[in-house]
Chimera marker file (.cmm) of the C-alpha trace (Angstrom):
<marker_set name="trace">
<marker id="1" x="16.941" y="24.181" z="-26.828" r="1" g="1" b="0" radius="0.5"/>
<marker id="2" x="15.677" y="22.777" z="-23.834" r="1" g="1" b="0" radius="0.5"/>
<marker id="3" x="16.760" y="23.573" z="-19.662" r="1" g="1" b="0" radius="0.5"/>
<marker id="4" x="15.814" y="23.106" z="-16.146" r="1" g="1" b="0" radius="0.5"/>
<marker id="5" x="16.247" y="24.516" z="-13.184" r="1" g="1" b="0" radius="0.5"/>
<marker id="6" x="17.195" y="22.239" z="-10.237" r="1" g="1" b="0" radius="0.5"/>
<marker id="7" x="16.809" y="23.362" z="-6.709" r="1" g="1" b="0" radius="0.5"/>
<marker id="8" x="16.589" y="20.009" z="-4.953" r="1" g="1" b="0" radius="0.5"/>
<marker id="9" x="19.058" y="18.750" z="-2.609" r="1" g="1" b="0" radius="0.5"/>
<marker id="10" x="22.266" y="17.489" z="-4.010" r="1" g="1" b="0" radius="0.5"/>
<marker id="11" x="21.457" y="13.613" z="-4.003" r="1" g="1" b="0" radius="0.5"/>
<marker id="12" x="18.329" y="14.342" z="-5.500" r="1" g="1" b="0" radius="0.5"/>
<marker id="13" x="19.491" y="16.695" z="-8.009" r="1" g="1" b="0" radius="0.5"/>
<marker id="14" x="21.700" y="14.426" z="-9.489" r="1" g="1" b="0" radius="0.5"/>
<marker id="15" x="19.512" y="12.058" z="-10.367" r="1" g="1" b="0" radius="0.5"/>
<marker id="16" x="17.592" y="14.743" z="-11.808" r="1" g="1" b="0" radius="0.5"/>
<marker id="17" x="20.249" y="16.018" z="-14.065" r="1" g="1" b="0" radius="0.5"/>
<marker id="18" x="20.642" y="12.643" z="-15.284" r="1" g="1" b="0" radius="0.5"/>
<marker id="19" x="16.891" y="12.115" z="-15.910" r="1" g="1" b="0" radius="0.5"/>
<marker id="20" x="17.090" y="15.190" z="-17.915" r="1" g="1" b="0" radius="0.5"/>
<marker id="21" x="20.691" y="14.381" z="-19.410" r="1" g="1" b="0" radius="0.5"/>
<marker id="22" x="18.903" y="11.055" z="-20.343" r="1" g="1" b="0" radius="0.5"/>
<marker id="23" x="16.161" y="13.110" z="-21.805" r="1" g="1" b="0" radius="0.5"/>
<marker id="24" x="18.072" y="14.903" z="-24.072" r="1" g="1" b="0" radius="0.5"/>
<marker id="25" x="21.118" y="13.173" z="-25.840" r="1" g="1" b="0" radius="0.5"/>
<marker id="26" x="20.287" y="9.908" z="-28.140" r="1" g="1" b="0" radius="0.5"/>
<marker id="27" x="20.153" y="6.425" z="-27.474" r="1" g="1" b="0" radius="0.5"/>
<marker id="28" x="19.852" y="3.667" z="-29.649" r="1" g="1" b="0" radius="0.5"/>
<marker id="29" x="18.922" y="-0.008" z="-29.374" r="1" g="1" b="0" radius="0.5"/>
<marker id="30" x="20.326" y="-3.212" z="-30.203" r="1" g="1" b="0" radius="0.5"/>
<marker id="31" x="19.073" y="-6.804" z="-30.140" r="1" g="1" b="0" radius="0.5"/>
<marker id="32" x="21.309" y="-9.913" z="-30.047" r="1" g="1" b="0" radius="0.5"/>
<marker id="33" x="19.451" y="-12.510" z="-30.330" r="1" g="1" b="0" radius="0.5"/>
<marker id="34" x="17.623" y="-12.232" z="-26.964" r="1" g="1" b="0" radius="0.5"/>
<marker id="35" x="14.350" y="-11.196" z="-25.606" r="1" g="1" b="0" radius="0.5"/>
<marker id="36" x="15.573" y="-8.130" z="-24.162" r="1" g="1" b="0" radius="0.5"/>
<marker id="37" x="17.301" y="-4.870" z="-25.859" r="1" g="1" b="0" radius="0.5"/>
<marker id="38" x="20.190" y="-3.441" z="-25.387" r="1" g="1" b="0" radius="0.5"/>
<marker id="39" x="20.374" y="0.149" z="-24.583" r="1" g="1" b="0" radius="0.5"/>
<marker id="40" x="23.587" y="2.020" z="-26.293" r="1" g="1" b="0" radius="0.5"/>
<marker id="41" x="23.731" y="5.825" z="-24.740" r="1" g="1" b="0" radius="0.5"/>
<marker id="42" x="25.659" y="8.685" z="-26.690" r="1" g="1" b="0" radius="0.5"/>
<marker id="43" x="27.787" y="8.886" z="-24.430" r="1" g="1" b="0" radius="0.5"/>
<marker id="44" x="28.081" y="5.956" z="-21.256" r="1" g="1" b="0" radius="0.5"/>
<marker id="45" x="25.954" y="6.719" z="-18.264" r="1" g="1" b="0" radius="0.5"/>
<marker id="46" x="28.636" y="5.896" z="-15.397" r="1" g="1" b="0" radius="0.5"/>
<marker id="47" x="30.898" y="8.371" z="-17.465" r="1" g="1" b="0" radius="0.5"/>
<marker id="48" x="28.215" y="11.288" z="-16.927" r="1" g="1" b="0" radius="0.5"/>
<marker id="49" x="26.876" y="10.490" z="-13.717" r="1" g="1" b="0" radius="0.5"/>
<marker id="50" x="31.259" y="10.652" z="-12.451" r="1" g="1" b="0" radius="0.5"/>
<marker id="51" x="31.439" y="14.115" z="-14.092" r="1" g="1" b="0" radius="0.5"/>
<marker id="52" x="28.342" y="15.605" z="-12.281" r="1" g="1" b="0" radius="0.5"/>
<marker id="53" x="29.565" y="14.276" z="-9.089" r="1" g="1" b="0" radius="0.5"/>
<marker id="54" x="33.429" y="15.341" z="-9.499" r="1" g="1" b="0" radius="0.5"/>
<marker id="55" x="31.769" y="18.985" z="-10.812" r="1" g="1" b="0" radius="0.5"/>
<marker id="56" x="29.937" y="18.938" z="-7.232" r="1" g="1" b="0" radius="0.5"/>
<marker id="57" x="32.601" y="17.536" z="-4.771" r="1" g="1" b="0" radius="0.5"/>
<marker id="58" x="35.395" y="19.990" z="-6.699" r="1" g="1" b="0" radius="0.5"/>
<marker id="59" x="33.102" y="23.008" z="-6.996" r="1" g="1" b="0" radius="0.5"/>
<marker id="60" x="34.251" y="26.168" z="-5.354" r="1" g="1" b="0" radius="0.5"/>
<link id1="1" id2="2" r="1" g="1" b="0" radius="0.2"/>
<link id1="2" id2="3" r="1" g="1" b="0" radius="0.2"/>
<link id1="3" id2="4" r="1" g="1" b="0" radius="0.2"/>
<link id1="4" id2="5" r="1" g="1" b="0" radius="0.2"/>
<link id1="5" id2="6" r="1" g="1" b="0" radius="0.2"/>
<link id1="6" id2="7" r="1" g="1" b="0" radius="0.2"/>
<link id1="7" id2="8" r="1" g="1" b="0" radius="0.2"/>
<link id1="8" id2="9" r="1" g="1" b="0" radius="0.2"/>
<link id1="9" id2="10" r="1" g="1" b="0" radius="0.2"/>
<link id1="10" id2="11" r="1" g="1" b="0" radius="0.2"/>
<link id1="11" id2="12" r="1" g="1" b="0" radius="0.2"/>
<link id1="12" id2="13" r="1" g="1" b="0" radius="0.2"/>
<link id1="13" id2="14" r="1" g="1" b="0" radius="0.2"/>
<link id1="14" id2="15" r="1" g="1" b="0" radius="0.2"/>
<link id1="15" id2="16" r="1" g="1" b="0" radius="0.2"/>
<link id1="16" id2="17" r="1" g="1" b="0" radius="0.2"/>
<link id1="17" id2="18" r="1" g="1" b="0" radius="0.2"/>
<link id1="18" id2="19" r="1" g="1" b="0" radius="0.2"/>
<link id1="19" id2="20" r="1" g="1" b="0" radius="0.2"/>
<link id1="20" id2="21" r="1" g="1" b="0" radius="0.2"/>
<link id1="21" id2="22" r="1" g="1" b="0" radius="0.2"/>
<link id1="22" id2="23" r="1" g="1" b="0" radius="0.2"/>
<link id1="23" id2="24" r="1" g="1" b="0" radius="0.2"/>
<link id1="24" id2="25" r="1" g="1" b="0" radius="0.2"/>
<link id1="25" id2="26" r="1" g="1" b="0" radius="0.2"/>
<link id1="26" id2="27" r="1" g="1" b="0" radius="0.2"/>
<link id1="27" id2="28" r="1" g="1" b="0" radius="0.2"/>
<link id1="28" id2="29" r="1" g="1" b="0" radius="0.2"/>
<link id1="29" id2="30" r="1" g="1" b="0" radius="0.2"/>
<link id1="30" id2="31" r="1" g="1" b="0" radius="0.2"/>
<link id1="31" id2="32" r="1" g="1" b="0" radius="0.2"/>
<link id1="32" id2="33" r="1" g="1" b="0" radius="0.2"/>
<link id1="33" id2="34" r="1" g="1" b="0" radius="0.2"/>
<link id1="34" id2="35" r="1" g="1" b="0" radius="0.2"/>
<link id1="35" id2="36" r="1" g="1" b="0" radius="0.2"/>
<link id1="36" id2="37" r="1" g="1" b="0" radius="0.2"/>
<link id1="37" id2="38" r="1" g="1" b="0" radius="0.2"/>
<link id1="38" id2="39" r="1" g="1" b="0" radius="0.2"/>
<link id1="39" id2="40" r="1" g="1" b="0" radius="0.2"/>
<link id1="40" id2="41" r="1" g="1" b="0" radius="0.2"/>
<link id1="41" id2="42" r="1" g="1" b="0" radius="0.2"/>
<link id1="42" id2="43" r="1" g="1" b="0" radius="0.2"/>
<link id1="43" id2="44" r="1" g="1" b="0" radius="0.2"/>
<link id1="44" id2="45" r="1" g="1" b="0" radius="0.2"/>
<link id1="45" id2="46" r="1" g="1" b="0" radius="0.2"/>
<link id1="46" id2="47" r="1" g="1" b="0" radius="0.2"/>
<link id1="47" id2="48" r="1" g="1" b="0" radius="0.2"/>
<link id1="48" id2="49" r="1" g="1" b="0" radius="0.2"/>
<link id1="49" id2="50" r="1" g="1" b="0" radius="0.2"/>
<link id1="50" id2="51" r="1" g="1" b="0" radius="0.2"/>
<link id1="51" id2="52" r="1" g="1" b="0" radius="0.2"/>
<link id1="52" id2="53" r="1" g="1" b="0" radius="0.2"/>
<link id1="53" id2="54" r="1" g="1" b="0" radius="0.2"/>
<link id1="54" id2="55" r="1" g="1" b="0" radius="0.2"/>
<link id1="55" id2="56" r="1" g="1" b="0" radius="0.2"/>
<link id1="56" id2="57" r="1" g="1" b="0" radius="0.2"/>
<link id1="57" id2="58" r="1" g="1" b="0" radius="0.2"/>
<link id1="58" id2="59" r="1" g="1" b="0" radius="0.2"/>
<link id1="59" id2="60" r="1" g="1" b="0" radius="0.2"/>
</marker_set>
């Protein structure tokens, strides 16, 4: 089990969460014919990044 304790300020502690978020859940990579991978996330990025912020702005 793994944790962390942010105490940054809030812009900078979201993008901390999501380093660590990133960290922690599984990604997986796909090629299509090009030279570059494609990274496939668990779950989507925008999706997380939208819950962190909604948990902040809606916090009480």
């Amino acid at each position: 089990m793994d944790d962390i304790m942010i105490k940054s300020p809030l812009l900078t502690a979201v993008e901390e969460a999501m380093h660590f978020i990133q960290k922690n859940i599984q990604v997986r990579f796909e090629f299509d014919g090009h030279l570059q991978r494609i990274e496939k996330w668990q779950f989507p990025l925008e999706a997380i990044r939208e819950l962190q912020l909604n948990a902040i702005i809606h916090r009480d």
